[in-house]
C-alpha positions, 0 to 999 in steps of 0.5 A: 500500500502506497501511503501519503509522504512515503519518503518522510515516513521513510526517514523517520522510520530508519532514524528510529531504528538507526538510533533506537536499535533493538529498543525499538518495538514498531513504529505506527501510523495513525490519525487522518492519514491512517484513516484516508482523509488527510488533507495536505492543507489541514492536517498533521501525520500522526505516529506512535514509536513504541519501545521495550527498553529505556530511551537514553538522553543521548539517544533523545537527542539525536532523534529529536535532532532528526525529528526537527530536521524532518519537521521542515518536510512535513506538511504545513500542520508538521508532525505529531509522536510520541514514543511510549513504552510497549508494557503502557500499550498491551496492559494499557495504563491511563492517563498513559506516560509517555517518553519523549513527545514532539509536536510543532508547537513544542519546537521553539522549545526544542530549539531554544532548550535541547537540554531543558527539553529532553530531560522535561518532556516526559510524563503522561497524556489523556490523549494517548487513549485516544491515539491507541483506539484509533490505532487499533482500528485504523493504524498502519505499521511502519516497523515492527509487531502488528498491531494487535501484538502491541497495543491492547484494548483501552477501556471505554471509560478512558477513551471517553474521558480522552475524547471529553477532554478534547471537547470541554471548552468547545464554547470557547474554541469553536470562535477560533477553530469551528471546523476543528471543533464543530467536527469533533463533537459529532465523532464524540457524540458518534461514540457516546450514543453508538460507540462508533470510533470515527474520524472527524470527517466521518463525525461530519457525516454521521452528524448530517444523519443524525443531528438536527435539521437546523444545523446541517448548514454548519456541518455542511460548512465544516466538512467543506472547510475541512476536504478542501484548501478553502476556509468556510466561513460559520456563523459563530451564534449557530456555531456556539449553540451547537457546542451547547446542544452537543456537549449537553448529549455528551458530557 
């Protein structure tokens, strides 16, 4: 199978085993480019890095010289890991450690404190739970284990609690990231009143079949927004009573 950015993947997955060695469980797609609907414009690649052993600072530090460096190929969201330990994945732990992390918003930190960021960026993430049902139902290995070897099943109540978590303050963040937010509330709602896993676009349209007539045009505007490079514009009054009526159905 032929996968979106197969030279980035590429490198990172041959630094990860270059400097990680036998350490180095699998290394794991996940998110919209996992599911099938990336877009270049609007959306990060996601990965898992999953090791068996300890992660040195010597080794941190060259791999996230590396991860930096491969940043700058990324698409305009760049890239989003983490690297967790394989015993936190197949008895799952919640909220999950993790070892090291890296994300755009991080880099100016990385750069400006290699040092500070290494021995500091380490600890745990309600979003893992998230990340880890994602994977076991869209995930794509890059290296290593399958899988279903590596990462067991998360409990419903910790991936509702991650995705809730995700969705608290809608009210407040749908003025600055409606399509983000409008999107995310159907996949939780999607899960809550169905236990369907979905993506955002997926959300969208589960939403269309299931929400109320009044806000179709928003999730219409949303999902346009969200599959192609325009940016369409929302009501914000419809916008923020549809975060009340949702959260009200989920939270």
């Amino acid at each position: 199978m032929r996968i979106l950015f197969g030279d980035l993947l590429d490198s990172i997955t041959l630094a990860a085993k270059d400097i990680l060695g036998k350490a180095l469980t699998g290394v794991y797609l996940h998110g919209s480019l996992a599911m099938g609907c990336f877009n270049p414009e609007k959306s990060d690649i996601d990965l898992i890095l999953v090791i068996n052993g300890e992660m040195t600072d010597r080794q941190k530090r060259q791999f996230m010289e590396t991860v930096a460096e491969l940043n700058a190929r990324a698409p305009k969201k760049g890239l989003e890991l983490s690297v967790v330990k394989e015993d936190v994945c197949g008895h799952f732990v919640y909220p999950t450690p993790f070892e090291l992390h890296f994300s755009p918003a991080h880099l100016k930190w990385w750069q400006d404190d290699p040092e500070g960021y290494i021995q500091r960026m380490k600890g745990t993430d309600p979003d893992l739970a998230a990340h880890f049902t994602i994977m076991r139902k869209y995930g794509i290995v890059l290296a290593g284990a399958a899988v279903e070897e590596v990462f067991g099943e998360v409990p419903r109540e910790a991936y509702l609690d991650s995705i809730r978590q995700d969705v608290v303050n809608a009210r407040e963040d749908v003025l600055d990231n409606p399509v983000y937010v409008i999107l995310n509330l159907c996949r939780v709602a999607a899960y809550v009143e169905e236990n369907l896993i979905l993506s955002k676009q997926q959300g969208g349209e589960w939403g269309l079949d299931h929400l109320p007539e009044r806000y179709h045009f928003i999730l219409r505007g949303a999902l346009e927004s969200y599959q192609s490079e325009t940016v369409t514009e929302l009501d914000a009054g419809l916008s923020q009573e549809f975060c009340r009526e949702m959260l009200g159905r989920i939270v």
